[in-house]
mmCIF file as Biopython writes it, N, C-alpha, C and O atoms, coordinates in Angstrom:
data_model
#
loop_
_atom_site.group_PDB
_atom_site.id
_atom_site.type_symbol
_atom_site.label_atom_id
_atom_site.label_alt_id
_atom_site.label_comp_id
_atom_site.label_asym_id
_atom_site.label_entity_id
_atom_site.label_seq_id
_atom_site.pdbx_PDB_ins_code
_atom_site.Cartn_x
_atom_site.Cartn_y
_atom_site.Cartn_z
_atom_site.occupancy
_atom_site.B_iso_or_equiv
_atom_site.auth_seq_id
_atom_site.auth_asym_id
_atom_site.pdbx_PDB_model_num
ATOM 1   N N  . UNK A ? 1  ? 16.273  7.006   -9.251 1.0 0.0 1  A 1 
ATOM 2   C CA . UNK A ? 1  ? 15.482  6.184   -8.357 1.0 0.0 1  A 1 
ATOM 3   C C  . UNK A ? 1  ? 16.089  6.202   -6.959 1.0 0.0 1  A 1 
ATOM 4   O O  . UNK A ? 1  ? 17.296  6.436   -6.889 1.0 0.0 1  A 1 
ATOM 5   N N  . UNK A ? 2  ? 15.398  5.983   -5.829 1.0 0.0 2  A 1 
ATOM 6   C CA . UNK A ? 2  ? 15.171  6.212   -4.736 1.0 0.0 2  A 1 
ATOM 7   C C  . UNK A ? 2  ? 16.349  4.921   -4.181 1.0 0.0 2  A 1 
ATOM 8   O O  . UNK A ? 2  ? 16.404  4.164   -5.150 1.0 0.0 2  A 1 
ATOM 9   N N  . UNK A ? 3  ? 16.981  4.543   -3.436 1.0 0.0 3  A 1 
ATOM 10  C CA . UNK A ? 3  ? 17.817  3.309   -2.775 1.0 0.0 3  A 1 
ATOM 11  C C  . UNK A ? 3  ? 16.665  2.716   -1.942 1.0 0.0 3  A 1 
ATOM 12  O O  . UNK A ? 3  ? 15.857  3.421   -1.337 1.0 0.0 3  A 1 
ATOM 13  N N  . UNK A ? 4  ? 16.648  1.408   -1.953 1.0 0.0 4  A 1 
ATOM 14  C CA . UNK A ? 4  ? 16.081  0.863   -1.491 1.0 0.0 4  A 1 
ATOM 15  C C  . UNK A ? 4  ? 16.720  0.276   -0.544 1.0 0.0 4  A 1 
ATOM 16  O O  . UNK A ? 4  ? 17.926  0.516   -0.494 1.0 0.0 4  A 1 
ATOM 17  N N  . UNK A ? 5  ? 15.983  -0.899  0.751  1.0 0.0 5  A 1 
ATOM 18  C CA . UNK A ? 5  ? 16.789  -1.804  1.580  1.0 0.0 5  A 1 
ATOM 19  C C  . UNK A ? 5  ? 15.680  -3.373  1.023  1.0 0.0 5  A 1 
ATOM 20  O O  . UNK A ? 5  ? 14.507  -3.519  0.679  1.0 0.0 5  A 1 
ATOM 21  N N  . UNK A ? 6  ? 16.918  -4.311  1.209  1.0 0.0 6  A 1 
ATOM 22  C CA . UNK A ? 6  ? 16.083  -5.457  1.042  1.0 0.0 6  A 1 
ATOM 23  C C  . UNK A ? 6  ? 15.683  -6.094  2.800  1.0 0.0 6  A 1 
ATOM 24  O O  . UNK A ? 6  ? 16.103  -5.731  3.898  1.0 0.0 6  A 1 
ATOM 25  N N  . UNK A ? 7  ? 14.667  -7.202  2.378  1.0 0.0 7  A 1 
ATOM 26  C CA . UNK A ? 7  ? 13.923  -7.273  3.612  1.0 0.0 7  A 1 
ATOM 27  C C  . UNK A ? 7  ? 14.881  -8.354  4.217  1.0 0.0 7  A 1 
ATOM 28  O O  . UNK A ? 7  ? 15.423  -9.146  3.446  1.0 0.0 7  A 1 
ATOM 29  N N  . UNK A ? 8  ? 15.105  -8.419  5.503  1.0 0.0 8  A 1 
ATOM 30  C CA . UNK A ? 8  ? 16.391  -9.677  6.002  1.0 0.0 8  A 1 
ATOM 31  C C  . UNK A ? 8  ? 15.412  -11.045 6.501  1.0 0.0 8  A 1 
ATOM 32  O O  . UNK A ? 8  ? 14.324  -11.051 7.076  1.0 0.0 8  A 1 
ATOM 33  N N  . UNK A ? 9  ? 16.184  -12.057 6.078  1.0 0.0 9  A 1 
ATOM 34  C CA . UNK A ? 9  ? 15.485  -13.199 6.554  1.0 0.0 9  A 1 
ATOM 35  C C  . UNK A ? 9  ? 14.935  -13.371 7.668  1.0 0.0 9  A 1 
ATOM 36  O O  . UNK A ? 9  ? 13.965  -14.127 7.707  1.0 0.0 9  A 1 
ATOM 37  N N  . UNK A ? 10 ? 15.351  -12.786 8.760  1.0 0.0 10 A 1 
ATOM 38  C CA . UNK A ? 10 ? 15.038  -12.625 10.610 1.0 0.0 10 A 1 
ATOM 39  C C  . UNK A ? 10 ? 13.065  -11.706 10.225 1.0 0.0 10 A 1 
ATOM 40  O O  . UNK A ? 10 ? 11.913  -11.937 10.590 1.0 0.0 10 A 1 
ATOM 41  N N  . UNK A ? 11 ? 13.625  -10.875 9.497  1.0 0.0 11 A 1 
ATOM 42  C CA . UNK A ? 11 ? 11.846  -10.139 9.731  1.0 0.0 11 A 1 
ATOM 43  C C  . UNK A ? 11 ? 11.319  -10.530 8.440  1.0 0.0 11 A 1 
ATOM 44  O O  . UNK A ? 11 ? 10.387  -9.783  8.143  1.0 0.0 11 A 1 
ATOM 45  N N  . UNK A ? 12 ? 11.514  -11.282 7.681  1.0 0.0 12 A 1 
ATOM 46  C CA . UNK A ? 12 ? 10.651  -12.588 7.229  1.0 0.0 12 A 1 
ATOM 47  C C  . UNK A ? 12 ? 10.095  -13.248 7.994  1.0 0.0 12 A 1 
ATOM 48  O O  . UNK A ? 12 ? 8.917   -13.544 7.795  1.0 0.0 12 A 1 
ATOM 49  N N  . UNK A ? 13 ? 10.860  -13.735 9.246  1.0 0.0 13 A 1 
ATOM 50  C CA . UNK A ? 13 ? 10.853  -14.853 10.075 1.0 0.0 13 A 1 
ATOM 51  C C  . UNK A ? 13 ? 9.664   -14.262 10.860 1.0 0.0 13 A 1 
ATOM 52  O O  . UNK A ? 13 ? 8.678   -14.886 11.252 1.0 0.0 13 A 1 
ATOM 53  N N  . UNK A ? 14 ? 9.942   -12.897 11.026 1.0 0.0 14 A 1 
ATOM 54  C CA . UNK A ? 14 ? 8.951   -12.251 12.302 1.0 0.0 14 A 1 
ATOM 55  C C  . UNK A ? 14 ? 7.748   -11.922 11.584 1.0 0.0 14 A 1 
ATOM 56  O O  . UNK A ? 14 ? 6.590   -11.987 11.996 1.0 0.0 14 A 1 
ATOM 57  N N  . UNK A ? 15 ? 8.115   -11.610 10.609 1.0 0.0 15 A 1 
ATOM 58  C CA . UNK A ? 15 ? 6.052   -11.220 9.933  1.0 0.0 15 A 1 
ATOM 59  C C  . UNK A ? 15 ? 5.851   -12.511 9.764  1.0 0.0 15 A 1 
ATOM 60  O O  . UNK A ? 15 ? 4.762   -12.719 10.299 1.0 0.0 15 A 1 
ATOM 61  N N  . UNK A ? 16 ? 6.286   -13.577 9.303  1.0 0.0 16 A 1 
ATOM 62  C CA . UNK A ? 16 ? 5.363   -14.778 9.258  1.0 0.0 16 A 1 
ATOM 63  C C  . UNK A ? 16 ? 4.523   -15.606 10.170 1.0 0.0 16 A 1 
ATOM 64  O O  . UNK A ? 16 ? 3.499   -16.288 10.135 1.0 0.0 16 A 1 
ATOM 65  N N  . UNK A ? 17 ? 6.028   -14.978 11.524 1.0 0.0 17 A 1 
ATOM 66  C CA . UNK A ? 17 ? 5.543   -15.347 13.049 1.0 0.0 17 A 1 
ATOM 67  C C  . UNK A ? 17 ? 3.906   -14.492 13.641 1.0 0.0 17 A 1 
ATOM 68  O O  . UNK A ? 17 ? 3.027   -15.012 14.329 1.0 0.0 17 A 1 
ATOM 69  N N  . UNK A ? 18 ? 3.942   -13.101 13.096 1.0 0.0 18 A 1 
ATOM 70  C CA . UNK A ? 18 ? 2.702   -12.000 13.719 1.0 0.0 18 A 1 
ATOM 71  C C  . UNK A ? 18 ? 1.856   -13.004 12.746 1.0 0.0 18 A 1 
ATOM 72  O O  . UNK A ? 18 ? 1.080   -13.789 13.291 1.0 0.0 18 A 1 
ATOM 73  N N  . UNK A ? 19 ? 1.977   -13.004 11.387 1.0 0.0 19 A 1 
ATOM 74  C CA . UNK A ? 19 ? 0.862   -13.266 10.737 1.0 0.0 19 A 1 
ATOM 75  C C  . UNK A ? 19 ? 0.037   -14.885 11.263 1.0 0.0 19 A 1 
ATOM 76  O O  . UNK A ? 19 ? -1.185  -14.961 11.390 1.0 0.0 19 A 1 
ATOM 77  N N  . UNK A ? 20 ? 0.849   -15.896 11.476 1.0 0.0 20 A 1 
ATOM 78  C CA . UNK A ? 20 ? 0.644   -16.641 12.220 1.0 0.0 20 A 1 
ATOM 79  C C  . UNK A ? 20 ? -0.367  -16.956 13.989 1.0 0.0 20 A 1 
ATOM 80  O O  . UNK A ? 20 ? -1.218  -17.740 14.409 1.0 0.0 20 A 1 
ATOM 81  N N  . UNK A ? 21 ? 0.471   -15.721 14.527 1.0 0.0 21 A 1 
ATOM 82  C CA . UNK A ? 21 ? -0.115  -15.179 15.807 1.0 0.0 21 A 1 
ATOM 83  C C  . UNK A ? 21 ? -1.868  -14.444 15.414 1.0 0.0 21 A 1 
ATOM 84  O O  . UNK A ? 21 ? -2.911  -14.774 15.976 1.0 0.0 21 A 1 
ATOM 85  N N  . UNK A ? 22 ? -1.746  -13.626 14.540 1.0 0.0 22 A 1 
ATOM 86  C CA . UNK A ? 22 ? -3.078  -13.018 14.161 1.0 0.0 22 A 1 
ATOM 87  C C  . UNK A ? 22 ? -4.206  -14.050 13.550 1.0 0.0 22 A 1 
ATOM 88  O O  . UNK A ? 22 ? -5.393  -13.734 13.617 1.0 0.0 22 A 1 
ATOM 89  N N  . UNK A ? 23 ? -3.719  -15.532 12.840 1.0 0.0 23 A 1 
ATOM 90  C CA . UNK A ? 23 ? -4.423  -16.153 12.065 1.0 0.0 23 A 1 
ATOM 91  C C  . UNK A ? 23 ? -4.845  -17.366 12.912 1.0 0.0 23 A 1 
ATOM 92  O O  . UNK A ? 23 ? -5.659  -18.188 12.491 1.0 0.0 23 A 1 
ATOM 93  N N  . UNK A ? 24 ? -4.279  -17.446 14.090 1.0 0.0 24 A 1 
ATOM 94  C CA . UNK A ? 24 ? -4.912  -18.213 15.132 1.0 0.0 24 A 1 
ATOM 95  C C  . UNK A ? 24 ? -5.888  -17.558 16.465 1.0 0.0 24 A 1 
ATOM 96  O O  . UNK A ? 24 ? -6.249  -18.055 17.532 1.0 0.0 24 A 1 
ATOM 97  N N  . UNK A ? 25 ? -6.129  -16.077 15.772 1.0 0.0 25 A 1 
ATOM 98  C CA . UNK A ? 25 ? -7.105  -15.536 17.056 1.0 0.0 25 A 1 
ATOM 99  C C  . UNK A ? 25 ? -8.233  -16.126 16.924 1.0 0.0 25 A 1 
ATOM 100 O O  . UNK A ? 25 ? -8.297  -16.594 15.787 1.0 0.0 25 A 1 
ATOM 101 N N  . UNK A ? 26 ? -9.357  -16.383 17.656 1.0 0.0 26 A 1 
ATOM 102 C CA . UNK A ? 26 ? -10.460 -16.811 17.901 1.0 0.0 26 A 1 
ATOM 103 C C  . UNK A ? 26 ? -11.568 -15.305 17.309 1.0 0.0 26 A 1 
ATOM 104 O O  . UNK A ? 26 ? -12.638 -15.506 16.734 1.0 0.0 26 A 1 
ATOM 105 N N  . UNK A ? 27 ? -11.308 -14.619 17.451 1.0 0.0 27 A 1 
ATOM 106 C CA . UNK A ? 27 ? -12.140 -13.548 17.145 1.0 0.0 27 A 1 
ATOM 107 C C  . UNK A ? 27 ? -12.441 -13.284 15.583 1.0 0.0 27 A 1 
ATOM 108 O O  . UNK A ? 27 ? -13.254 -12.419 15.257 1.0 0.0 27 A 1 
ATOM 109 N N  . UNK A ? 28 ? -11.745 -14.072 14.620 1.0 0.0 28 A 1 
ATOM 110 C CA . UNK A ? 28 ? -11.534 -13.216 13.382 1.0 0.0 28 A 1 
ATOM 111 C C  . UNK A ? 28 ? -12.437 -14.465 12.627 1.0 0.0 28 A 1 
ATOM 112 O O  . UNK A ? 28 ? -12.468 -15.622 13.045 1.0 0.0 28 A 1 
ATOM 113 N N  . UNK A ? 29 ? -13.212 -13.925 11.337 1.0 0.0 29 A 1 
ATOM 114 C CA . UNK A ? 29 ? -13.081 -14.490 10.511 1.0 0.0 29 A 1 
ATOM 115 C C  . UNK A ? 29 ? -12.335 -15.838 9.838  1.0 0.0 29 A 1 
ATOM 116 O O  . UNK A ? 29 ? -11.130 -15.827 9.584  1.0 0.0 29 A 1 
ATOM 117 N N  . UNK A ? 30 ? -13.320 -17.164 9.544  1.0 0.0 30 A 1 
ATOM 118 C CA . UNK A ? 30 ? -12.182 -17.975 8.395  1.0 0.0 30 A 1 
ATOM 119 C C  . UNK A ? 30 ? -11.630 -16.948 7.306  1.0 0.0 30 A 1 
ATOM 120 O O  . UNK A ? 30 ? -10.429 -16.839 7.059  1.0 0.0 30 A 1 
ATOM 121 N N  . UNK A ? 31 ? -12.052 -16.636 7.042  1.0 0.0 31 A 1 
ATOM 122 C CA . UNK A ? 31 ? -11.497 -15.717 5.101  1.0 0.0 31 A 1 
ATOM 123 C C  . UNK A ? 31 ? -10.351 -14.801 5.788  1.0 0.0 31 A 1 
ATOM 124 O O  . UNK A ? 31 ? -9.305  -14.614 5.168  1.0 0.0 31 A 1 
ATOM 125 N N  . UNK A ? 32 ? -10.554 -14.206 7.123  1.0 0.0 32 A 1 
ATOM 126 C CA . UNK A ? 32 ? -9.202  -13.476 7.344  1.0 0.0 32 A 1 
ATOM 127 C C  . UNK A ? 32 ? -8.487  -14.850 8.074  1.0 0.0 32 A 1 
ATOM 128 O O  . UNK A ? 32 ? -7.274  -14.886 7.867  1.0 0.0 32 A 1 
ATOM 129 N N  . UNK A ? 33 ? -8.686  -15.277 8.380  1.0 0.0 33 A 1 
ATOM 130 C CA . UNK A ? 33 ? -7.721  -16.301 9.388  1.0 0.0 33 A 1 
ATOM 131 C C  . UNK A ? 33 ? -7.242  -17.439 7.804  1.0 0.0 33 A 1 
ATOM 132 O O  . UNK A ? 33 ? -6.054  -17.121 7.756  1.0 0.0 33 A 1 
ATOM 133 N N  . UNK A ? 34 ? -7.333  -17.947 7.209  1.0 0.0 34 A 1 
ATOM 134 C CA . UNK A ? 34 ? -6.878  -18.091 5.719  1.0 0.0 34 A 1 
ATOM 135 C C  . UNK A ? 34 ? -5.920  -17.538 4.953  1.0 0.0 34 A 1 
ATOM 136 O O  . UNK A ? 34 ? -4.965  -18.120 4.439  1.0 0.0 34 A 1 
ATOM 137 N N  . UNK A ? 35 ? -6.299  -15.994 4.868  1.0 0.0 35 A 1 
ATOM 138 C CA . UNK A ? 35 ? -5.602  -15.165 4.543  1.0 0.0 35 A 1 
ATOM 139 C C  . UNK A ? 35 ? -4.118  -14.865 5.585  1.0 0.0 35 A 1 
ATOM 140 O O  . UNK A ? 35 ? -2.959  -14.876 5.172  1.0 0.0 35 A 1 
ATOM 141 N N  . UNK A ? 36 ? -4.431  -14.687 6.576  1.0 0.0 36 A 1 
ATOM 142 C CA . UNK A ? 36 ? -3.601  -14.498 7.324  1.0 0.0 36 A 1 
ATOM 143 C C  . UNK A ? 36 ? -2.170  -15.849 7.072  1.0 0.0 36 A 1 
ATOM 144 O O  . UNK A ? 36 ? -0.947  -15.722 7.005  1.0 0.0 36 A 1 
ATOM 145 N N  . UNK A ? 37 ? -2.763  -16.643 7.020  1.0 0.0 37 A 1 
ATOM 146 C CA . UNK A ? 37 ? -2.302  -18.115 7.367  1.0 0.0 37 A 1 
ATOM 147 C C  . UNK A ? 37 ? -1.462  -18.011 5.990  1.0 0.0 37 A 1 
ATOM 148 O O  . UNK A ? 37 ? -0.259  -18.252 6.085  1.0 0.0 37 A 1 
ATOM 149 N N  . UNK A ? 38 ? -1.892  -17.732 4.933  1.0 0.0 38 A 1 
ATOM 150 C CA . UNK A ? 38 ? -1.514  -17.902 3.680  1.0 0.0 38 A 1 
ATOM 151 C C  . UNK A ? 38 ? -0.202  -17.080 3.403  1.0 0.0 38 A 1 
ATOM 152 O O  . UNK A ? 38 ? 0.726   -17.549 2.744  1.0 0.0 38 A 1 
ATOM 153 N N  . UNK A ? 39 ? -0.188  -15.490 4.098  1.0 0.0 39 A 1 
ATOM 154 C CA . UNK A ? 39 ? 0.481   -14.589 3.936  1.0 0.0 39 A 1 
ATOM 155 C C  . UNK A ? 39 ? 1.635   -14.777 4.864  1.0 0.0 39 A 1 
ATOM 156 O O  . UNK A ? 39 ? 2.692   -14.220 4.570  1.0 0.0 39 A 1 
ATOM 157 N N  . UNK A ? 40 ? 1.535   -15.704 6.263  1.0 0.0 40 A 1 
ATOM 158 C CA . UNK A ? 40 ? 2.552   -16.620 6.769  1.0 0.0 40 A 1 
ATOM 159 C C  . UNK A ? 40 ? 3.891   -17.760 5.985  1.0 0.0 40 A 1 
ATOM 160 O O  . UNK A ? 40 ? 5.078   -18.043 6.144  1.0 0.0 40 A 1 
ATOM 161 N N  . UNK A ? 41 ? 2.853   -18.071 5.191  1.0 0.0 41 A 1 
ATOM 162 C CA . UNK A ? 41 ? 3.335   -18.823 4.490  1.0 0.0 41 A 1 
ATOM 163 C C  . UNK A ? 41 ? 3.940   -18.575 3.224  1.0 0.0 41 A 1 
ATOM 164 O O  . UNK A ? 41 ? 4.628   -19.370 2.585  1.0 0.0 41 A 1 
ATOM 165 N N  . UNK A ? 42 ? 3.624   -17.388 2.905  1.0 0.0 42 A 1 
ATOM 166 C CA . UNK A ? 42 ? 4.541   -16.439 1.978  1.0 0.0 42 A 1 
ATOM 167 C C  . UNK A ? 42 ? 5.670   -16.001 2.756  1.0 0.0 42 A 1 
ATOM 168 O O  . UNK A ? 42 ? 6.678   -16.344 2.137  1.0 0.0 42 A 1 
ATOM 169 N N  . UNK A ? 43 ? 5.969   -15.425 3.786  1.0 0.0 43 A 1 
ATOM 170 C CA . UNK A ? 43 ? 7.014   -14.668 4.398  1.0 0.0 43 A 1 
ATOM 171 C C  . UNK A ? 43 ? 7.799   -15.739 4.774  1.0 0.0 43 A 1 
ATOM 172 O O  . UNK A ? 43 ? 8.923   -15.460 5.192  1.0 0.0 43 A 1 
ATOM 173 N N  . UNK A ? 44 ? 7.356   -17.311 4.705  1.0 0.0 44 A 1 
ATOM 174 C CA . UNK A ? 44 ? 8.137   -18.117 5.543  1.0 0.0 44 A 1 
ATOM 175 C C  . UNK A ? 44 ? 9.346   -18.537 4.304  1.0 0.0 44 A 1 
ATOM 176 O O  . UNK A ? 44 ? 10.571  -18.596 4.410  1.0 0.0 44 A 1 
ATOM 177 N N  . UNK A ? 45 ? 8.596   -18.751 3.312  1.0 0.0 45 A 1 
ATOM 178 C CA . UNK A ? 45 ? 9.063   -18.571 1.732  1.0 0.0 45 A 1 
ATOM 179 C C  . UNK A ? 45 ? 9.984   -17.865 1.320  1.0 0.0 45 A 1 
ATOM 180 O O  . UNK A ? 45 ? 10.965  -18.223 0.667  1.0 0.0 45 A 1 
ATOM 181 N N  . UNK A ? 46 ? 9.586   -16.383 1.842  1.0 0.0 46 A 1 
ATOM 182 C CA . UNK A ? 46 ? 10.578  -15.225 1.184  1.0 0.0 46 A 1 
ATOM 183 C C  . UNK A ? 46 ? 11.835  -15.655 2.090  1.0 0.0 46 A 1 
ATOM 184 O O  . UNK A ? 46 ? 12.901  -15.755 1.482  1.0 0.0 46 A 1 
ATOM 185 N N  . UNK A ? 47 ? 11.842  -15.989 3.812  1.0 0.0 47 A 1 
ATOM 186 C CA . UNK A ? 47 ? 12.726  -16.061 4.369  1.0 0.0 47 A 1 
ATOM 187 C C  . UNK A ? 47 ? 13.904  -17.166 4.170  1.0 0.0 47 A 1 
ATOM 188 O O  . UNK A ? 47 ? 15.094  -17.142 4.485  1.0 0.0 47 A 1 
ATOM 189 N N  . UNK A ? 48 ? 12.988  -18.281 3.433  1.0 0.0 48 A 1 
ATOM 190 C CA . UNK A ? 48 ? 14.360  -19.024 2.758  1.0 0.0 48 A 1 
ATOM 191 C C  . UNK A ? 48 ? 15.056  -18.548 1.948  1.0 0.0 48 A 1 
ATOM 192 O O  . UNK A ? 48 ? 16.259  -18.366 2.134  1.0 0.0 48 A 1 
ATOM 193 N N  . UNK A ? 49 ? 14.315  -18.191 0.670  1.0 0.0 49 A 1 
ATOM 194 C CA . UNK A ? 49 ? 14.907  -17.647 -0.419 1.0 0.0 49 A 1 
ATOM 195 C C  . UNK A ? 49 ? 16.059  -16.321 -0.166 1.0 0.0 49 A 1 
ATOM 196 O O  . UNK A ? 49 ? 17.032  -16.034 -0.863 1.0 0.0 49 A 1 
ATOM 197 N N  . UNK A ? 50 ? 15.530  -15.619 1.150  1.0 0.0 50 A 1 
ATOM 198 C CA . UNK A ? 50 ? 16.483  -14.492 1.176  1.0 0.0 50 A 1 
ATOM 199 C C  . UNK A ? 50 ? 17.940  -15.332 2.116  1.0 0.0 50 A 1 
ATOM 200 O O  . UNK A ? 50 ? 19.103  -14.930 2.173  1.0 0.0 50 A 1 
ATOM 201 N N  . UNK A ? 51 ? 17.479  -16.286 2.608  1.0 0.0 51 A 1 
ATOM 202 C CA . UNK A ? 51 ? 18.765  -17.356 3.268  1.0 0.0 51 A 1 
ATOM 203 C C  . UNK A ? 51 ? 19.640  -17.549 2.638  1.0 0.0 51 A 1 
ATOM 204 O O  . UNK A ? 51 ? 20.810  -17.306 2.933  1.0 0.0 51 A 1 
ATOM 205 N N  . UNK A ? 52 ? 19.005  -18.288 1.094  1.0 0.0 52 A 1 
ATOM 206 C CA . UNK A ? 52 ? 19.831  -18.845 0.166  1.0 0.0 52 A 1 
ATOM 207 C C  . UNK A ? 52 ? 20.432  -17.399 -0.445 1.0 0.0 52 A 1 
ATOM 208 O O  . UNK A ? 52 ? 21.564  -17.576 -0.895 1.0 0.0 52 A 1 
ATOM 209 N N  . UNK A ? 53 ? 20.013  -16.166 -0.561 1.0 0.0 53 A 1 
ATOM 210 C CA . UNK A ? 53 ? 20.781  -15.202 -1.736 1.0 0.0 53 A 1 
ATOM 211 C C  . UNK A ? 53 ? 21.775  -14.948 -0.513 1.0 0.0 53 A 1 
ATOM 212 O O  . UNK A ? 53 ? 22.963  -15.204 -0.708 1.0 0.0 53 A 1 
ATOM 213 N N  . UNK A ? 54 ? 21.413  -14.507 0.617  1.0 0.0 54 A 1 
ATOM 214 C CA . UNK A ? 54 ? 22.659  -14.153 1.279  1.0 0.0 54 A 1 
ATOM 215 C C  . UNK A ? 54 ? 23.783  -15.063 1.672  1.0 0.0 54 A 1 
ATOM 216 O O  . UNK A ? 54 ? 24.920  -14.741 2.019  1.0 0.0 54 A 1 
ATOM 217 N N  . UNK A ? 55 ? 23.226  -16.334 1.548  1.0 0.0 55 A 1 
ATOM 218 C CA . UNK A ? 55 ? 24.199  -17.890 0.811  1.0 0.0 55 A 1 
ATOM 219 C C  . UNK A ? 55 ? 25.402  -17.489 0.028  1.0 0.0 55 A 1 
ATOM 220 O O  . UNK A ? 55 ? 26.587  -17.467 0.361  1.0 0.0 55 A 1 
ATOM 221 N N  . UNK A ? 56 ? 24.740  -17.140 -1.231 1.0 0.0 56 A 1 
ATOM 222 C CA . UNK A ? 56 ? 25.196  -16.942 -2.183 1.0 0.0 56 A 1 
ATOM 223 C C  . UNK A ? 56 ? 26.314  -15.567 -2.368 1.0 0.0 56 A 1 
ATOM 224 O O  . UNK A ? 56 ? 27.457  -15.564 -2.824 1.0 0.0 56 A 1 
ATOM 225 N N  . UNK A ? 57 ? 25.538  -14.515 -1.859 1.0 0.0 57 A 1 
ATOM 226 C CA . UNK A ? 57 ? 26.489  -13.675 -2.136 1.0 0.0 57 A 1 
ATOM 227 C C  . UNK A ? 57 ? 27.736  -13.382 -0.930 1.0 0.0 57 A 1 
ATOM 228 O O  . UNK A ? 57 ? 28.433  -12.374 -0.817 1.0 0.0 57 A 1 
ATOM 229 N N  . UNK A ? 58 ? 27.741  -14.457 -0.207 1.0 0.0 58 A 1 
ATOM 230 C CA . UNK A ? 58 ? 28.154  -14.303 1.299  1.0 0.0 58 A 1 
ATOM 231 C C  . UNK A ? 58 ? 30.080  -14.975 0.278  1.0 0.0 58 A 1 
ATOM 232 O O  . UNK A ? 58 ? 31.219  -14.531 0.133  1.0 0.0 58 A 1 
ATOM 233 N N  . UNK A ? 59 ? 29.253  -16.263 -0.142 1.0 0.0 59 A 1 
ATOM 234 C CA . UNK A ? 59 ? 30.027  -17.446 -1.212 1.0 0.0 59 A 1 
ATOM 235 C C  . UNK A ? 59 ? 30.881  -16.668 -2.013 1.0 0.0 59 A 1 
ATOM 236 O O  . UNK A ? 59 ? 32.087  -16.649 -1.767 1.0 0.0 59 A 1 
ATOM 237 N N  . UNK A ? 60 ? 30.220  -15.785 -3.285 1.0 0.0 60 A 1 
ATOM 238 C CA . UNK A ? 60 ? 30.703  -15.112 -4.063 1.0 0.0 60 A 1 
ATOM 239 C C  . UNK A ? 60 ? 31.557  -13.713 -3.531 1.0 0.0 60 A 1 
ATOM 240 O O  . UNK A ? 60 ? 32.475  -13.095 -4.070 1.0 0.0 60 A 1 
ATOM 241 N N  . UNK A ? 61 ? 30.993  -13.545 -2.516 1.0 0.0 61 A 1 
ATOM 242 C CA . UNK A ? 61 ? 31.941  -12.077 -1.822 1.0 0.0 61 A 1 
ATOM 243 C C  . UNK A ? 61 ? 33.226  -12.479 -1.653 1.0 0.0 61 A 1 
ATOM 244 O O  . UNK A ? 61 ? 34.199  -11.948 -2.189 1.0 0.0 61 A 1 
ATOM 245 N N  . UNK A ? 62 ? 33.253  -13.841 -0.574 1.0 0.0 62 A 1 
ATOM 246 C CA . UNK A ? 62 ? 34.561  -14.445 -0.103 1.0 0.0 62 A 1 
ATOM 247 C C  . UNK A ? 62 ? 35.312  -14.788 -1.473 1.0 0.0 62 A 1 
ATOM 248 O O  . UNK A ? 62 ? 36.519  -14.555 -1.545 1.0 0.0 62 A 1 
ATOM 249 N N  . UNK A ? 63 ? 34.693  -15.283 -2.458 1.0 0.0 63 A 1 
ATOM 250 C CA . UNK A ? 63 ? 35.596  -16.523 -3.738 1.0 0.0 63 A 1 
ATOM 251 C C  . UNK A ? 63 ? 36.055  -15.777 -4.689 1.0 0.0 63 A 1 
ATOM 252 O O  . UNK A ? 63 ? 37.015  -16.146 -5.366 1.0 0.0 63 A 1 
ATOM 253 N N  . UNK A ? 64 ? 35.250  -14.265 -4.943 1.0 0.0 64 A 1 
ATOM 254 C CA . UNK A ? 64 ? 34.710  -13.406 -5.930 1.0 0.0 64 A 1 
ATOM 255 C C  . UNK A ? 64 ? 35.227  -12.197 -5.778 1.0 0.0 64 A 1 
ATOM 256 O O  . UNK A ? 64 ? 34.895  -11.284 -6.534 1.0 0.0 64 A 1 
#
């Protein structure tokens, strides 16, 4: 299998920010402006969760 990179909390921060920016245009659709809004709110999500693992392994690197 291929190496992967994981996604960093900062461009969590920033796609939630575009998706945000895109879901308040005046031009679009409710169902995309919803969507948009929703998928904000996923990335804002992932960006904690990736807060807390790099928490964690930041914790366990130093103790570990």
């Amino acid at each position: 299998m291929g190496r992967s990179t994981m996604v960093t909390e900062i461009q969590c921060r920033i796609y939630a920010a575009e998706c945000e920016r895109l879901g308040v245009a005046r031009d679009i659709s409710i169902q995309r402006a919803t969507a948009l809004m929703a998928m904000a709110n996923s990335w804002q999500r992932l960006a904690a969760d990736t807060g807390r693992y790099d928490a964690i392994v930041a914790e366990e690197g130093a103790t570990g």
